[in-house]
NUBA-351075 format. One line per field, with one value per residue: residue in one letter; chain; x negated, y, z of N, C-alpha, C in turn. Coordinates in pm, whole numbers, plus 50000, padded with zeros to 5 digits. Atoms other than C-alpha are relative to their C-alpha. Last residue first. Example, Ala and Ser with C-alpha at 12.3 -4.5 7.8 and 13.67 -1.06 7.14 Angstrom:
2
padren: (S A)
vexlum: (A A)
n_east: (50082 49911)
n_north: (49881 49881)
n_up: (49994 50000)
ca_east: (48633 48770)
ca_north: (49894 49550)
ca_up: (50714 50780)
c_east: (50077 49910)
c_north: (50109 50120)
c_up: (50073 50000)
END
This chain:
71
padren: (X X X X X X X X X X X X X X X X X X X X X X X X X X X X X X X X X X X X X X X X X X X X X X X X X X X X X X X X X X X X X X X X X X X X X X X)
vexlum: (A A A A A A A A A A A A A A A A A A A A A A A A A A A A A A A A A A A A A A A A A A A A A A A A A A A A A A A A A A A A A A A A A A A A A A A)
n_east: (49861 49849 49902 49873 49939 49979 49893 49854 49912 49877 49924 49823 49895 49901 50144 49968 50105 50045 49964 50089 50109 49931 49986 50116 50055 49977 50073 50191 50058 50060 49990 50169 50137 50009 49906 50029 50105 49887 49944 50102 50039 49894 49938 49914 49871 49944 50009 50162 50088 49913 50084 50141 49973 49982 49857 49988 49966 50060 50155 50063 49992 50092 50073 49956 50009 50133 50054 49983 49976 50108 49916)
n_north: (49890 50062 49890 50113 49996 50104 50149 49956 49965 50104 50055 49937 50012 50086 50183 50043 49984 49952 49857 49964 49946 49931 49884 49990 49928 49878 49878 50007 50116 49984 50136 50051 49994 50161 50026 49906 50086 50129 49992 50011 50147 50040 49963 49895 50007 50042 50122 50021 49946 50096 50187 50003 49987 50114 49986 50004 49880 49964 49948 49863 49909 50019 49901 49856 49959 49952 49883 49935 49888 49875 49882)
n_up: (49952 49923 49869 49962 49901 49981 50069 50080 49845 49928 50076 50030 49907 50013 49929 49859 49945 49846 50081 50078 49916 49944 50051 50018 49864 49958 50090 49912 50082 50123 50021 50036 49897 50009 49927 49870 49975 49953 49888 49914 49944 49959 49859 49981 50016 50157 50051 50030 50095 50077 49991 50071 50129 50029 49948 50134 50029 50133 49931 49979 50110 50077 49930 50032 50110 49993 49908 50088 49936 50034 50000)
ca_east: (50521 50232 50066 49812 49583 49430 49461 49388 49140 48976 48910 48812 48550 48423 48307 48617 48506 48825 48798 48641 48884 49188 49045 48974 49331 49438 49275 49369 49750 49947 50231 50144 50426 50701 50724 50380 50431 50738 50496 50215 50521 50648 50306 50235 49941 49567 49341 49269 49599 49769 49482 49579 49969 49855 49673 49288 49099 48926 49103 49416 49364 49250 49542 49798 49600 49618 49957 49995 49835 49845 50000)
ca_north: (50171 49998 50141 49898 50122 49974 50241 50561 50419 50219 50528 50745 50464 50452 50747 51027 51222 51320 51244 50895 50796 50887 50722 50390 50436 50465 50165 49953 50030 50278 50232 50498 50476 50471 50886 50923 50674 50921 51217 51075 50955 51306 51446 51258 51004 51050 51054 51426 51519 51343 51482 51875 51831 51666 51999 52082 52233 51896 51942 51944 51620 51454 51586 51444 51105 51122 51132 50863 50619 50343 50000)
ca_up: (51201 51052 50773 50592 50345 50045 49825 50031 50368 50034 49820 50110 50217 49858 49818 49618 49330 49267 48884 48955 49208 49022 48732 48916 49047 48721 48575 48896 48798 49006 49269 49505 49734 49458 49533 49401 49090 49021 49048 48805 48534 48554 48519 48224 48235 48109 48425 48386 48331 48614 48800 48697 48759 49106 49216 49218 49536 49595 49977 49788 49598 49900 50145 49841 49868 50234 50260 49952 50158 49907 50000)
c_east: (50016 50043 50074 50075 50062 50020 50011 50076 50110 50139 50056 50069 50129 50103 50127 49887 50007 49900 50018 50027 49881 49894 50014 49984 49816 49956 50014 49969 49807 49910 49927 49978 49853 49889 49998 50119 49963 49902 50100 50144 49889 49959 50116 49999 50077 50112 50097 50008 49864 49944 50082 49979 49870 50057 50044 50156 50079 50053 49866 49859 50025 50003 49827 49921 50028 49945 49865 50001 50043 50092 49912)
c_north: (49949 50139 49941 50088 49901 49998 49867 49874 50081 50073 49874 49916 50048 49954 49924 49900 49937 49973 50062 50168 50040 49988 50116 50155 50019 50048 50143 50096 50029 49887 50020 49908 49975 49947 49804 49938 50063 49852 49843 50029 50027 49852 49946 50025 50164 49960 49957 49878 49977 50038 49911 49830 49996 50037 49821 49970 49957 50091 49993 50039 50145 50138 50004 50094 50099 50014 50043 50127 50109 50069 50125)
c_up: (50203 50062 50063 50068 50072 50165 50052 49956 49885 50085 50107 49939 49989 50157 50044 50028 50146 50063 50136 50002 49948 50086 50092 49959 50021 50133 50052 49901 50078 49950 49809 49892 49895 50089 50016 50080 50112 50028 50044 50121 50177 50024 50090 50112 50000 49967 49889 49978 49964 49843 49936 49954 49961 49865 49906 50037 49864 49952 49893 50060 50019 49878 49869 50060 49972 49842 49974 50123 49932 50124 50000)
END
């Protein structure tokens, strides 16, 4: 399950916005938000993309896409 909290703090704290990064890795915006609301529910290519283009190490990338959230 992706952290999609901390994915949205990511992409502001790289100063860029989620219309940019849906742009950079090569989907529509409307597809990037409705893959937002779906907790995250992107393909390994995109999330390779998404950690390439944010520049994220690889702890961020796990503690985003391979979160466990209990409640």
């Amino acid at each position: 399950m992706v952290n999609v909290s901390k994915l949205k703090g990511k992409i502001i704290e790289r100063n860029t916005t989620q219309e940019a990064l849906a742009k950079d890795i090569g989907i529509d915006k409307s597809t990037f938000y409705r893959k937002m609301k779906q907790n995250g529910s992107f393909s390994i290519q995109e999330v390779n993309l998404i950690v390439s283009s944010l520049s994220l190490s690889k702890d961020e990338a796990l503690s985003i896409f391979f979160s466990e959230i209990v409640a």
